[in-house]
Every structure is written in structure tokens, then in C-alpha cells.
C-alpha positions as CSV (number, residue, x, y, z in Angstrom):
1,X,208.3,174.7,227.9
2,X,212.0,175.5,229.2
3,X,211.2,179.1,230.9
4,X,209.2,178.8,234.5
5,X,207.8,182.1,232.8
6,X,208.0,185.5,231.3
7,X,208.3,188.6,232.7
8,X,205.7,191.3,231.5
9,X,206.6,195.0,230.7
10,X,205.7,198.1,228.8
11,X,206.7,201.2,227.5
12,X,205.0,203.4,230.0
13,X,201.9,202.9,232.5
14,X,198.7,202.3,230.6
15,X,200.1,200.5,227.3
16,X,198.3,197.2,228.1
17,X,200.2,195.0,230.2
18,X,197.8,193.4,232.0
19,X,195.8,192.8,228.4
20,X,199.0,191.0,227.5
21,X,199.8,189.2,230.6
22,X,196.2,187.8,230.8
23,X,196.0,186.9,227.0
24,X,199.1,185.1,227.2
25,X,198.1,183.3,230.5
26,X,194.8,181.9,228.6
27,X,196.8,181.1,225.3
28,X,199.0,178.8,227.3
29,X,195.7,177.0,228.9
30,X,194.4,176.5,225.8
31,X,197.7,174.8,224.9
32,X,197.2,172.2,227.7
33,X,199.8,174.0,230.0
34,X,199.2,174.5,234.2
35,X,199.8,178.8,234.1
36,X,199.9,180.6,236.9
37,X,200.0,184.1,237.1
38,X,201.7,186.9,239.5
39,X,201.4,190.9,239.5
40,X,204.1,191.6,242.6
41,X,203.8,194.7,243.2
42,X,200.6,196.7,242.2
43,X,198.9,200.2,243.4
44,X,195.9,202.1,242.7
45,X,193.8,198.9,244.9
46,X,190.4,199.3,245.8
47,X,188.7,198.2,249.5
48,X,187.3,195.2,249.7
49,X,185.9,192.8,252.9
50,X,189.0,190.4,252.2
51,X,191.3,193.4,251.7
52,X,192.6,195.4,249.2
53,X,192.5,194.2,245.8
54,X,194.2,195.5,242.6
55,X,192.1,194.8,239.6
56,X,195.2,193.9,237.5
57,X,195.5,191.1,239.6
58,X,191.9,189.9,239.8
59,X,192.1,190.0,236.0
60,X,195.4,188.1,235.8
61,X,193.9,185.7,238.4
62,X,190.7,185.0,235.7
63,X,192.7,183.8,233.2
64,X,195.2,180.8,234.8
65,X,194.2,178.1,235.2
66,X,196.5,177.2,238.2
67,X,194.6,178.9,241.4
68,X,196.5,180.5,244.1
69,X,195.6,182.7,247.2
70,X,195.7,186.2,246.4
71,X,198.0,187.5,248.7
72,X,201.0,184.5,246.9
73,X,199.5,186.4,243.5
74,X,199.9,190.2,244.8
75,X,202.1,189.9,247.8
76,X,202.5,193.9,247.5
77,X,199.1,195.9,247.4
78,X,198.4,199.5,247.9
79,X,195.5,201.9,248.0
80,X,197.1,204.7,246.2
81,X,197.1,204.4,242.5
82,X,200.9,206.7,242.4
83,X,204.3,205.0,241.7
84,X,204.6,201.8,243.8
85,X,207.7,202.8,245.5
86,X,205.7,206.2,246.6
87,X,202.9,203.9,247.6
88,X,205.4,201.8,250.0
89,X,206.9,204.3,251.1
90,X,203.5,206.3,252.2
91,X,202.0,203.0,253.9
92,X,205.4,202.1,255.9
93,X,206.2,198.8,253.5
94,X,209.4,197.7,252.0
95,X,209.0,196.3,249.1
96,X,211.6,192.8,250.0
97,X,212.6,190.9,247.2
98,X,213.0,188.0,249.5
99,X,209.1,187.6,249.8
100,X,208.5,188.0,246.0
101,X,210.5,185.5,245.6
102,X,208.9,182.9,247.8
103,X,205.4,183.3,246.3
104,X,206.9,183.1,242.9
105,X,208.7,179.6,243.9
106,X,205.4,178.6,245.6
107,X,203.7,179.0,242.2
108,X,206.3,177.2,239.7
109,X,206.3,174.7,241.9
110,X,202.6,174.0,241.3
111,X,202.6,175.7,237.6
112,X,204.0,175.0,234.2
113,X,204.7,178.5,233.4
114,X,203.9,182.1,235.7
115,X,203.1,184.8,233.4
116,X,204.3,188.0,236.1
117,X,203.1,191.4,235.3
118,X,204.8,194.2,236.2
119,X,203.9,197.8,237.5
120,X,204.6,200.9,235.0
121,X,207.9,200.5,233.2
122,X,210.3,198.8,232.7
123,X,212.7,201.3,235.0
124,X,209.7,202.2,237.4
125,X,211.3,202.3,241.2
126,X,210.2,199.9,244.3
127,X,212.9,201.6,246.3
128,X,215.2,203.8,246.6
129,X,217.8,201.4,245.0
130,X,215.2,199.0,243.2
131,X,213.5,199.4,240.1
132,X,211.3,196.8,238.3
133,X,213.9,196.0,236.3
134,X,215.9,194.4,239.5
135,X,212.8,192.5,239.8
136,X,212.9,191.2,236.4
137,X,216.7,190.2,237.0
138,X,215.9,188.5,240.4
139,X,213.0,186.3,239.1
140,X,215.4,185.3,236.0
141,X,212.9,185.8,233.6
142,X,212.5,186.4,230.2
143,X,211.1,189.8,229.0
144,X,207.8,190.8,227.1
145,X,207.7,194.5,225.9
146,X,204.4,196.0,225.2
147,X,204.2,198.9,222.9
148,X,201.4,200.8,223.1
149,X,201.3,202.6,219.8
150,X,200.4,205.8,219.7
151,X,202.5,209.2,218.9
152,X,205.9,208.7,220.5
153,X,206.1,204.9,220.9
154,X,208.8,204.6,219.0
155,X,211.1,206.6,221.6
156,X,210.1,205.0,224.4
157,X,210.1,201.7,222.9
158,X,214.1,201.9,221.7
159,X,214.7,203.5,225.4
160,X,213.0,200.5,226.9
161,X,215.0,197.6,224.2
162,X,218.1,199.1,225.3
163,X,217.9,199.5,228.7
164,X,216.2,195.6,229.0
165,X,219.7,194.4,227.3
166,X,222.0,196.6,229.5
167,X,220.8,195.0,232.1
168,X,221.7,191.9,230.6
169,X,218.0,190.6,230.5
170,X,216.7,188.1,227.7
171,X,214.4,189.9,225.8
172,X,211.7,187.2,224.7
173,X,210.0,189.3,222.2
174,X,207.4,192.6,221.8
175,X,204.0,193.0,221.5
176,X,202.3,195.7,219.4
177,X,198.8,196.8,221.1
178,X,196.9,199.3,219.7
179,X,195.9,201.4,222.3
180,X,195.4,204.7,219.7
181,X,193.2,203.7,216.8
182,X,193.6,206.9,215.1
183,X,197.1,206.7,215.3
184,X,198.6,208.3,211.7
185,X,201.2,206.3,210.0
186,X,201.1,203.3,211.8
187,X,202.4,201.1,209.2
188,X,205.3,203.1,209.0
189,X,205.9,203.2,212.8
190,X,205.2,199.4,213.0
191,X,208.0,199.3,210.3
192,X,210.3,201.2,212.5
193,X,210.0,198.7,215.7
194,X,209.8,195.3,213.6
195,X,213.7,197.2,212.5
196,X,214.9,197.6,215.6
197,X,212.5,195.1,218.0
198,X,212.2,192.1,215.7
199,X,208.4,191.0,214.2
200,X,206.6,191.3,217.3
201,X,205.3,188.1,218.7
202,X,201.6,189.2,218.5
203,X,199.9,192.5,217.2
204,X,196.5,193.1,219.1
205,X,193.9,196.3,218.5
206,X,192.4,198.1,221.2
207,X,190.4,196.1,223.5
208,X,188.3,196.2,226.5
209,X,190.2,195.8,230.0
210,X,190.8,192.7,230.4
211,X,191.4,192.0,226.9
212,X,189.1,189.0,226.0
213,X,189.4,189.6,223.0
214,X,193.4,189.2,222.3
215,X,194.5,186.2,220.4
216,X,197.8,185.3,222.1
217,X,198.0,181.8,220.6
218,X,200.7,182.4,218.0
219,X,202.6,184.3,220.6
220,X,202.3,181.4,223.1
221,X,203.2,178.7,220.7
222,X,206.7,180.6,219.6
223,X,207.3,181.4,223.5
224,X,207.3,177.5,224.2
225,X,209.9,176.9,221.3
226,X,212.8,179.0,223.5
């Protein structure tokens, strides 16, 4: 596998990332690879006795297969579940690339692959001056775009492709989860992203949470050939 990992992003908050991220993860354990996993930056946590944990990144956490201390998976955790740069900026934090980076060289050097989730979009802000996308950038990583379909995906989807190869990014692929099951002509829109996006590396339907259900294996074994 020549990529230390993949980047995961989505049209908007709530399209499935973390479905994704964690499918993928287990589809490369199944293929015999050590995966570790990594959500940087993540709001919306909930209290617990060992701190506050986000449950993106427990559930990214369940399916590696390379364990890791959660604060090295989630170095960036906040209680309120608002845009993480709005988060940081109400607890006194600054988001540093610097320590990202770290945990994410402290996991490759243990891990195959690191399948790293991100927060909202693909242009969601850490900063001022930073946006998920810089992240993307800094970590050198391939790019996953999850589609959520549903009325409108087709906008945000094209936004999202263009704006991942302005920023010179490699786009790795798209993955078409359907997170509207009544959606009307989804063959049609499906049509319109394979046209502009490419044949997506994996469609899924709508799924619990965690998204046991998601069959990433394809997806996984056409990741390893780039």
C-alpha cells in the first residue's frame, strides 16, 4: 500500500464520514493490513471520567486494528458540538498543526495505513487562517469525498471536487452514501456525479451510526492499487 493513508471528507456535516472512515478502516483489517485511525479535530464531545470523548472517534477507534491512546487519536476535543474553530476559540485552544502532526507520525510509524476523518467539510475553518482543507494538505494525504445523497448533492459535491483540486490535493475517489432513501431520481443524480466525480469507489445505503453494515472491501482493495 504506497499511501501512509487517506484523508476523509464530505460534502457537508452529517453525510457519513465517520460511516466511511470506519468501514474503510475494517476493510483494510480484513485485508491483512495494521490500520490505524485519527479524527484531529472533533466537537460536539460528551463528559466522561477519562475526559471528553467524541463518539466519532470512539467509533473510528472500534474498527483499527492498530490501538492507540485516545488523546494521539483525537488530539483536539471539545464539548460544544458548533464549528471546531468556534469550539477552540470558546475553550482558549489553538488548533496547532504541529501537534497533529506528531500523533499522526506516531501512528504510521506503528500502522500500515491511518484512515483520518475530518470535521464538517471539506472548507470547514480551525482558525482564522486554517481550514480542514490545510489539514488535508499538511498531512499529505489523499482525499475521500463522501456524498450524502439527497436533494442538492449534486451542488455541493462539484463545489467540494473543485475546491479539493485547487488546492492541489489528490483526490483518491468518492463515495455515494445514501443518507435519503426517498431521495427522487437517484439514478439520474448518481449519473450526474459518476460524470463529473468518476464511478465512486463504493456505493453504501443508509446505515446505522457506526455503519457496520458498509462493505468497503472493493473500495479498499482499489485504494491499495495507487
Amino acid at each position: 500500500m504506497k499511501p501512509k493513508g487517506f484523508f476523509i471528507t464530505g460534502t457537508d456535516t452529517g453525510v457519513g464520514k465517520t460511516v466511511v472512515a470506519a468501514a474503510l478502516a475494517r476493510a483494510f483489517a480484513v485485508r491483512g493490513r495494521r490500520v490505524a485511525v485519527m479524527k484531529p479535530v472533533a466537537s460536539g464531545a460528551e463528559a466522561t471520567p477519562g475526559g471528553l470523548r467524541s463518539s466519532d472517534a470512539l467509533a473510528l477507534m472500534a474498527a483499527a486494528n492498530v490501538p492507540a491512546p485516545y488523546e494521539t487519536v483525537n488530539p483536539y476535543c471539545f464539548r460544544p458540538a458548533v464549528s471546531p474553530h468556534i469550539a477552540a476559540q470558546e475553550c482558549g485552544v489553538v488548533t496547532d498543526f504541529a501537534v497533529i502532526r506528531r500523533c499522526f507520525d506516531a501512528l504510521t510509524g506503528r500502522a500500515e495505513c491511518v484512515v483520518v476523518e475530518g470535521a464538517g467539510g471539506w472548507l470547514a475553518p480551525l482558525s482564522e487562517s486554517a481550514a480542514m482543507a490545510d489539514l488535508a494538505l499538511a498531512l499529505r494525504l489523499p482525499v475521500i469525498l463522501v456524498v450524502g445523497l439527497r436533494l442538492g448533492c449534486l451542488n455541493h459535491a462539484f463545489l467540494t471536487y473543485e475546491s479539493i483540486r485547487a488546492h492541489g490535493a489528490s483526490f483518491a475517489g468518492w463515495v455515494a452514501n445514501g443518507i435519503d432513501p426517498a431521495m427522487e431520481r437517484l439514478a439520474e443524480n448518481l449519473a450526474s456525479l459518476a460524470g463529473r466525480l468518476g464511478d465512486p469507489l463504493a456505493r453504501i445505503p443508509r446505515l446505522d451510526p457506526c455503519g457496520a453494515g458498509a462493505d468497503l472491501s472493493d473500495a479498499a482493495l482499489r485504494l491499495e492499487s495507487l
